[in-house]
C-alpha positions as CSV (number, residue, x, y, z in Angstrom):
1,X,105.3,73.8,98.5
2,X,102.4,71.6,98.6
3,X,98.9,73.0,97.6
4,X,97.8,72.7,101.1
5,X,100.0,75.0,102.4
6,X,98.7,77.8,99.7
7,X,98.0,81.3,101.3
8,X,96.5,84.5,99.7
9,X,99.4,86.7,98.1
10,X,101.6,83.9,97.6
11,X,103.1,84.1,93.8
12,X,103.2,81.1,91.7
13,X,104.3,79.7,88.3
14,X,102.2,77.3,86.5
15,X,102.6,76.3,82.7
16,X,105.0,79.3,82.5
17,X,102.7,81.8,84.0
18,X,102.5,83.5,87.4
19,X,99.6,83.8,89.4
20,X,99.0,85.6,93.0
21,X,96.6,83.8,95.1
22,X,93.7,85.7,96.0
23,X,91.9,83.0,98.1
24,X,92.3,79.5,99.0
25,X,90.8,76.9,100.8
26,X,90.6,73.0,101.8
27,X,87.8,71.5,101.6
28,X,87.5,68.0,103.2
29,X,86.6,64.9,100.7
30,X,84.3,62.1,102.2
31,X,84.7,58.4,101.5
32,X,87.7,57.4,98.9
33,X,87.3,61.3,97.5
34,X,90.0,62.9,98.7
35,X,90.2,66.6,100.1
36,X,90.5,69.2,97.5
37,X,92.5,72.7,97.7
38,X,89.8,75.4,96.2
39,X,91.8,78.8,95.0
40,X,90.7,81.7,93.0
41,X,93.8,83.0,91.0
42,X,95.0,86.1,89.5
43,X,97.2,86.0,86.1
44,X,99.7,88.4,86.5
45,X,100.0,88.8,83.3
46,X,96.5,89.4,82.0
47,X,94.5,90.1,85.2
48,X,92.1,87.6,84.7
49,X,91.0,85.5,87.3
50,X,90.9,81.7,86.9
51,X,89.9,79.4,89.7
52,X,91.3,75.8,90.1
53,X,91.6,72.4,92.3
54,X,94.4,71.1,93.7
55,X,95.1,67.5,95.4
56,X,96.6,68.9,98.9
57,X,99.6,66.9,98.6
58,X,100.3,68.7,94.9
59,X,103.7,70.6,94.2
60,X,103.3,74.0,93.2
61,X,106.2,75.7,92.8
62,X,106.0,79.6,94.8
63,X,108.1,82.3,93.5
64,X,110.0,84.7,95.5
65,X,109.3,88.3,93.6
66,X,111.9,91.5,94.5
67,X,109.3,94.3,95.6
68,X,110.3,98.1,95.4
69,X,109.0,101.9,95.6
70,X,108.7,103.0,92.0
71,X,107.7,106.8,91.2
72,X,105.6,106.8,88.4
73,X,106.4,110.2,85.8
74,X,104.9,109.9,83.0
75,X,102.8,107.8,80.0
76,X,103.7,107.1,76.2
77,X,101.4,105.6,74.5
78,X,100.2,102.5,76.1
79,X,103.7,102.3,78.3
80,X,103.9,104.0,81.8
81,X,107.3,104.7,83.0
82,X,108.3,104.1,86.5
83,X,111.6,105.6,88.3
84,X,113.5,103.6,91.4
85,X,114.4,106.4,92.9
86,X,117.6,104.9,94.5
87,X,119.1,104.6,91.1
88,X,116.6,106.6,88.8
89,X,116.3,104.0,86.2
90,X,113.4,104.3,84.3
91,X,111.4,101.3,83.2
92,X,108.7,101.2,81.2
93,X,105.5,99.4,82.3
94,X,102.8,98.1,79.6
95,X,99.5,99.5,80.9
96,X,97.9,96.4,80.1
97,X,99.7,95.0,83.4
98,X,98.6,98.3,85.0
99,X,94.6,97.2,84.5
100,X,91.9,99.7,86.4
101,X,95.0,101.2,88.0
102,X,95.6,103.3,84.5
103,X,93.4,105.6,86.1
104,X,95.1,106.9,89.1
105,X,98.7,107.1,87.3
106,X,100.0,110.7,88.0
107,X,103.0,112.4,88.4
108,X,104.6,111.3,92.1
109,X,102.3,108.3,92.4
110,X,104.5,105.8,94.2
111,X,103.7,102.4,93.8
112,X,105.3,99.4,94.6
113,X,106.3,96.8,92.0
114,X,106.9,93.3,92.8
115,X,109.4,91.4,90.1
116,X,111.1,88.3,89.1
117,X,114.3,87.9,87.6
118,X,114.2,92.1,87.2
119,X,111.2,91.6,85.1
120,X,108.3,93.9,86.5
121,X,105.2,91.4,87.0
122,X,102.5,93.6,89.5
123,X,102.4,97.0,90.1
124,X,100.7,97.3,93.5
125,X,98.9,101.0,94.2
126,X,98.3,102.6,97.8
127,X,94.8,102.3,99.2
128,X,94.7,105.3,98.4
129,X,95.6,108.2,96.2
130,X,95.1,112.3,96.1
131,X,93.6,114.2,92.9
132,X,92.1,117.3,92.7
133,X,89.0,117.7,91.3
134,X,89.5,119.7,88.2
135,X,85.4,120.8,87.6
136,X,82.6,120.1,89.6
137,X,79.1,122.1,90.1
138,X,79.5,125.4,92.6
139,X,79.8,123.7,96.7
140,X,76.7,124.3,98.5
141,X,76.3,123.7,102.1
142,X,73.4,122.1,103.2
143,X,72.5,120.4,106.0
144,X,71.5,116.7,104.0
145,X,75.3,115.5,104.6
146,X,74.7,112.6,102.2
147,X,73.8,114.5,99.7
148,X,76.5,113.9,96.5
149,X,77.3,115.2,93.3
150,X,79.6,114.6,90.4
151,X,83.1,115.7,90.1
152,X,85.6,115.5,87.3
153,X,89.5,114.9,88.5
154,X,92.4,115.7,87.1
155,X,93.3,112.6,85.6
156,X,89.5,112.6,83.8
157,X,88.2,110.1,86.0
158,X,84.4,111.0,87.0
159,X,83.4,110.5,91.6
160,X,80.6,111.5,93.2
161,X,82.1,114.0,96.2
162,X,79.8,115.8,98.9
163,X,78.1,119.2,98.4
164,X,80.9,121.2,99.6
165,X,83.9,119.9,97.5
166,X,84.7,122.9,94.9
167,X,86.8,123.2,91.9
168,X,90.5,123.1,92.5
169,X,90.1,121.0,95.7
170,X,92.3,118.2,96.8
171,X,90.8,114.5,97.5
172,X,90.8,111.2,98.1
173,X,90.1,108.6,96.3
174,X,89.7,104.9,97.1
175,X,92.1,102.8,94.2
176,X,90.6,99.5,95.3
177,X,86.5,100.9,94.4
178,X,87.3,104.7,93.1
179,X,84.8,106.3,95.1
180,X,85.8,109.5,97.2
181,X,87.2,108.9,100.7
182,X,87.4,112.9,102.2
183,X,89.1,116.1,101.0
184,X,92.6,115.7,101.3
185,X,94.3,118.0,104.3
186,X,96.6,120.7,102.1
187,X,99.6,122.0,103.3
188,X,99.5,124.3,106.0
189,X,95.8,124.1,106.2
């Protein structure tokens, strides 16, 4: 693939690392300067994003990753174990590759994890997840709707939730900014 043809969530490998595109763009050259490919690049590996320059006509060499629904169960120490559940194999899962999304890992969570060469290299979350809010100040109801207040989850992560969300309730929770979304509908409610 040449660098002009780069789009965001393509997968590379450069210098023995892989990288998902998060944004790129061509931007013209004038006189003998040639265009240049601009793109903002995350390292799968360490979740750090680099940014670099490509000649359009450079060969980059795009990787096809496997993706799957993994179940997560449960942590051990810095590891998170995931299940396939069409074969229940459990692999393990450093939670340095998990990043920010340490926080939303509980029991059921299904995820799906891209890999290459049956090595796990991203774990991507749903937009968003469902916790319940563990302790939070007693709901009032007033009529200030934007009024908010702070809520402790389950999983010890701290939101700001509206007025009326009580202990015990069930919400939403945005994975990409981890700010509340609504109270979750239960089950035959």
């Amino acid at each position: 693939m040449n660098a002009a043809e780069l789009r965001t969530g393509t997968v590379l490998r450069l210098e023995g690392e892989f990288y998902r595109v998060i944004d790129a763009s061509f931007h013209a050259g004038g006189g003998q300067l040639g265009g240049v490919v601009h793109a903002k690049l995350l390292n799968l590996r360490t979740r750090g994003s680099v940014e670099r320059r490509f000649r359009p006509d450079e060969r980059l060499e795009p990787v096809d990753v496997d993706r799957a629904r993994w179940q997560f169960i449960y942590a051990d120490g810095d590891d998170f174990y995931f299940m396939n559940p069409e074969n229940y194999e459990q692999v393990p899962i450093p939670g340095a590759m998990l990043g920010a999304a340490r926080a939303f890992a509980h029991a059921g969570l299904e995820v799906t994890v891209e890999s290459f060469e049956g090595q796990p290299l991203y774990v991507v979350l749903p937009e968003a997840v469902e916790l319940r809010v563990a302790e939070t100040a007693e709901p009032t109801h007033q009529r200030d709707t934007s009024a908010m207040k702070t809520a402790k989850l389950d999983n010890g992560m701290e939101v700001l939730v509206p007025l009326f969300i009580k202990t015990g309730d069930l919400v939403r929770v945005d994975t990409a900014t981890g700010k509340y979304l609504e109270r979750a509908k239960t089950k035959g409610g």
